[in-house]
C-alpha positions, 0 to 999 in steps of 0.5 A, spaced: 503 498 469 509 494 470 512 492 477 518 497 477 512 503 475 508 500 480 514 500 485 515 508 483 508 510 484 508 506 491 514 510 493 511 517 490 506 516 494 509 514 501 513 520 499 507 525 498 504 522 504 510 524 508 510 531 506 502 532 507 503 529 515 508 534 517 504 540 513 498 537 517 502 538 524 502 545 523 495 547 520 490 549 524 483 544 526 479 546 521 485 545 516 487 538 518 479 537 518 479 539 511 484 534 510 481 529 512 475 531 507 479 531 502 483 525 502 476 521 504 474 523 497 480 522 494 480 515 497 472 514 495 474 516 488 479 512 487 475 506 489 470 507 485 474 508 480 478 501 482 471 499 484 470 493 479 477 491 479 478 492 486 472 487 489 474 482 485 481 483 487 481 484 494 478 477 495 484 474 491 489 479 495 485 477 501 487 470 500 493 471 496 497 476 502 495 471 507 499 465 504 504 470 501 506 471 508 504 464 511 509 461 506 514 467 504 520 463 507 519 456 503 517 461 496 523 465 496 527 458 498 525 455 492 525 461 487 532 461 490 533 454 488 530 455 481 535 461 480 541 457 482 539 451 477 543 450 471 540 454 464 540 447 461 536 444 467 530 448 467 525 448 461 524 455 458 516 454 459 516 453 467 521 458 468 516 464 464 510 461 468 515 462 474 516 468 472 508 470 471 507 467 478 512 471 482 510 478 477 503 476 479 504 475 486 508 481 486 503 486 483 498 484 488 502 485 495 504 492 491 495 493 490 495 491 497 500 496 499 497 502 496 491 501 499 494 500 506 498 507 504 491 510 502 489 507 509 495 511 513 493 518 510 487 517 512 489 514 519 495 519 520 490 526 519 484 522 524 491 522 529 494 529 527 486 532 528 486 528 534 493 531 537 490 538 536 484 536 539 488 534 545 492 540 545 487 545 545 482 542 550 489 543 554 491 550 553 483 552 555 483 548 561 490 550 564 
């Protein structure tokens, strides 16, 4: 999967995520519960399918997010830097292991960001549930 299909499939899914919390704002307690079953299993499957991949992963984007983040500023002034330099200047094999570098670390913060979007939906129904328990212990009590 290339970083510009990454990117898509990140955006659909926040997109879709966006449609199941209105819909789950309007449903009742047992519904938003069934959500909550549904997307727990659906994360569940989708980590066992990740499940070889993941583990080795998420130690590497553990890391990997951590420095990106504490050095992002410094990284992207070089990249900046490299960019501006003349073609003639720069020699075509750094310039692809740049590249790889940049790709690989964009492919890893999109990994992470779609297991954070994973997160929130499982978070935002826990919260939707939450609001309609509060509501309807509300509406008895009144």
């Amino acid at each position: 999967m290339t970083v510009s299909e990454q990117v898509d499939a990140l955006q659909k899914r926040a997109a879709d995520l966006k449609k199941s919390f209105e819909t789950a704002q309007t449903e009742n307690n047992e519904q938003v519960r069934a959500r909550i079953s549904k997307a727990k299993a659906d994360a569940a499957q989708g980590q066992g399918e990740l499940n070889a991949e993941a583990s080795q992963k998420a130690e590497e984007a553990k890391s990997r997010w951590a420095a990106m983040k504490a050095d992002l500023a410094a990284k992207m002034d070089k990249l900046q830097s490299d960019i501006d330099r003349k073609e003639d200047e720069r020699d075509a094999k750094a310039a692809e292991w740049d590249a790889e570098r940049a790709e690989d670390n964009a492919m890893d913060a999109l990994d992470y960001a779609a297991w954070t979007v994973e997160q929130a939906e499982i978070a935002i129904f826990y919260a939707v549930d939450a609001r309609g328990w509060a509501d309807s212990l509300r509406s008895t009590s009144a």
